[in-house]
N, C-alpha and C positions, 0 to 999 in steps of 0.2 A: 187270535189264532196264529199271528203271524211269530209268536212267541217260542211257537211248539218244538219240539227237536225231534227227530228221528231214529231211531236206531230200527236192527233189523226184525225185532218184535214186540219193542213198544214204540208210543207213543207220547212227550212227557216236557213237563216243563216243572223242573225243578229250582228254587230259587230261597233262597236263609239268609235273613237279617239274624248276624251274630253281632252282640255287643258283651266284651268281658273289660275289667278293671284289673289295675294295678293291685296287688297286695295291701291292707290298709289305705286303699286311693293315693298313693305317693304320686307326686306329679315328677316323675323322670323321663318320660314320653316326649321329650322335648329336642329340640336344634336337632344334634347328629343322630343320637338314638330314634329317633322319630322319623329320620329319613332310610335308616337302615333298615329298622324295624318294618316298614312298608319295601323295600325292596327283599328283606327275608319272607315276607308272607308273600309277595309274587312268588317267588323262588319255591316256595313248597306247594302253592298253589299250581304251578308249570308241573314241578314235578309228580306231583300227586291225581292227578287230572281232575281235575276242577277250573272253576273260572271266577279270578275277583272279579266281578264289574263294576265295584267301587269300593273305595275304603276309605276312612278317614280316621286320623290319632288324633287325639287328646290328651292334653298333659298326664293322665291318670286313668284314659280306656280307649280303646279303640271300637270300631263301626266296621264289619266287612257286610256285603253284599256277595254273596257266592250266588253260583250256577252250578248246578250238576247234574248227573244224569243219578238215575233212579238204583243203581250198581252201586255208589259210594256212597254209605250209610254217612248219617249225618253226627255220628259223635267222633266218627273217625277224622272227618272234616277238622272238626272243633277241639280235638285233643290234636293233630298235626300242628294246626296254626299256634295253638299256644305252649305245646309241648317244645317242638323245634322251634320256633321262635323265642322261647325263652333261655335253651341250651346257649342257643348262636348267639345272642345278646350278651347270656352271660361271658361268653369266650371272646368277644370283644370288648365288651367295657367290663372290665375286673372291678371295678371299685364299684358298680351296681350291685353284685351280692352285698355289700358291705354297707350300701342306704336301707335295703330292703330287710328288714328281721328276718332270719332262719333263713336268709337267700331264696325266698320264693319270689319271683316276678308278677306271676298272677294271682290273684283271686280267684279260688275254686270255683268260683258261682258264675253259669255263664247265662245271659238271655240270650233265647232264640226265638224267632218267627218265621213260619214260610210264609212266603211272597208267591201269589200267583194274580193271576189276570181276571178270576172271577169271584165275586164275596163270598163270604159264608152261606150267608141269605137266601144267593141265589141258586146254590147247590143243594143245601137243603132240603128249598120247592124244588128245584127239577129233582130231588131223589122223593119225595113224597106223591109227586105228581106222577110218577112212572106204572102205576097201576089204575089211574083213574082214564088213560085212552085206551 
């Protein structure tokens, strides 16, 4: 409960493990690309209003952890980070279009999960249970 946020007419906790990959899995995620790459996905996560509350790269995909409120659809989220993320990359390191075939950065295919604080299980029974008191 101590999870929940507020706003002026809901009540919510919203939370998305995204994990997307490099084009072909190239491993270019690495030294400076990898440190900028995480300071570009803060940056549009500021601007965008959302919350990383963790992230991690990998030589060829990255791990976010967002927060958001129940207002920012969730492909919007996940096309920002990889859309702007990959513009900004490419306008920094030039010779990354030039590892990556047809200059794409990402791989279309993204996995998502939401994260919340109660199981599936246990939402289930309390919605099947809500006619039997």
């Amino acid at each position: 409960m101590k999870n929940l946020k507020h706003s002026r007419t809901c009540v919510f906790n919203v939370c998305y493990h995204i994990v997307w990959s490099t084009k072909y899995r190239k491993q270019v995620l690495v030294d400076d690309i990898e440190i900028t790459l995480k300071n570009i996905l803060n940056e549009i996560s500021e601007s965008k209003g959302f919350v990383i509350k963790s992230m991690e790269v990998m030589p060829d995909h990255a791990h976010v952890f967002v927060e958001s409120t129940p207002k920012i659809a969730l492909t919007y989220i996940y096309k920002m980070l990889k859309g702007i993320s990959a513009r900004k990359l490419f306008i920094i390191y030039t010779d990354l279009k030039h590892v990556l075939w047809n200059g794409y950065l990402w791989n279309s295919s993204t996995y998502i999960e939401s994260v919340g604080n109660i199981s599936e299980s246990s939402i289930l029974k309390y919605i099947e249970d809500q006619k039997k008191s």
